[in-house]
C-alpha positions in Angstrom: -4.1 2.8 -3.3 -7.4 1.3 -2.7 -8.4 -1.1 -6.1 -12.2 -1.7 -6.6 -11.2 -4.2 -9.3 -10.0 -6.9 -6.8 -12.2 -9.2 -5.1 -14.0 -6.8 -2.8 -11.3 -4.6 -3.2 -7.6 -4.5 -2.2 -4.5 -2.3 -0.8 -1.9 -1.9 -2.4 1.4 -0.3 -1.8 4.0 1.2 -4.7 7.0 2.7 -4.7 8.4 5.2 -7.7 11.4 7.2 -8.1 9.9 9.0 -11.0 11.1 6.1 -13.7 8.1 4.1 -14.3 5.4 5.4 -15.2 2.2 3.1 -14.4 -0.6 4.4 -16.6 1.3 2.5 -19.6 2.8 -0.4 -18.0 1.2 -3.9 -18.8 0.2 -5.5 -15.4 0.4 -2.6 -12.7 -0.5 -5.2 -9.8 3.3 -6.6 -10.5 4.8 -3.4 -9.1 3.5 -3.2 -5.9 5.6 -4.2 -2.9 3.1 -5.0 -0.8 -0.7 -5.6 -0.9 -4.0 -7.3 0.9 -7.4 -7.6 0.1 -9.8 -5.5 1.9 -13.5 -5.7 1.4 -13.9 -1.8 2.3 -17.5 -0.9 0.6 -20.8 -0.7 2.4 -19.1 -1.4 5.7 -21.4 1.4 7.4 -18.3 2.9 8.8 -14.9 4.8 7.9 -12.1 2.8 7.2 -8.9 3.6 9.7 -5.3 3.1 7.9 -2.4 3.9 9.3 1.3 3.8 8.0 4.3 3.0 10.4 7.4 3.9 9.1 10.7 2.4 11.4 14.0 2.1 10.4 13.4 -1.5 10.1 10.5 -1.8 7.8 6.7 0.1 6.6 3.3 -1.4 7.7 0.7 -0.5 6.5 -2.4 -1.4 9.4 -6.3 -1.7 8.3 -8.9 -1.3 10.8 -6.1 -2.5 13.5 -4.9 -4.8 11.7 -1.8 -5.6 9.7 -2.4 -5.2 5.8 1.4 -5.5 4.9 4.7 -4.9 5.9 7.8 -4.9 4.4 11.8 -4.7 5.2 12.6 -3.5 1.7 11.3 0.2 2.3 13.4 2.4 4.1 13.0 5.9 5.3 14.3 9.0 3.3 17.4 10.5 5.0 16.6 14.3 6.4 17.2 16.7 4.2 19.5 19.2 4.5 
């Protein structure tokens, strides 16, 4: 999620399994599991992001470099 509230702007990361529900909570920002700012308007240019998921952790990577990253997310098991 890209915030135009923050300072220049920010990344933000959040993860829901249908139980919270974010419109009504208090201080949204809390929830997030990983963020950095990013000062992303009137560069002149697109903005590249890219997610790495590995069994080991999630990055999230702005412009080529690292935003976040976390060992806390895991990926989904296939589905059957």
């Amino acid at each position: 999620m890209a915030d135009i509230q923050a300072q220049g702007g920010s990344i933000r990361g959040f993860l829901n399994d249908g139980t919270t529900e974010y419109k009504n909570h208090h201080s949204v920002d809390s929830l997030a599991f990983g963020h950095c700012d990013y000062a992303y308007r009137n560069l002149g240019r697109p903005s590249r992001l890219q997610i790495q998921q590995q069994p080991d952790f999630f990055e999230v990577v702005v412009d080529g470099k690292s935003c976040f990253k976390s060992d806390k997310v895991r990926p989904l098991p296939p589905s059957s």
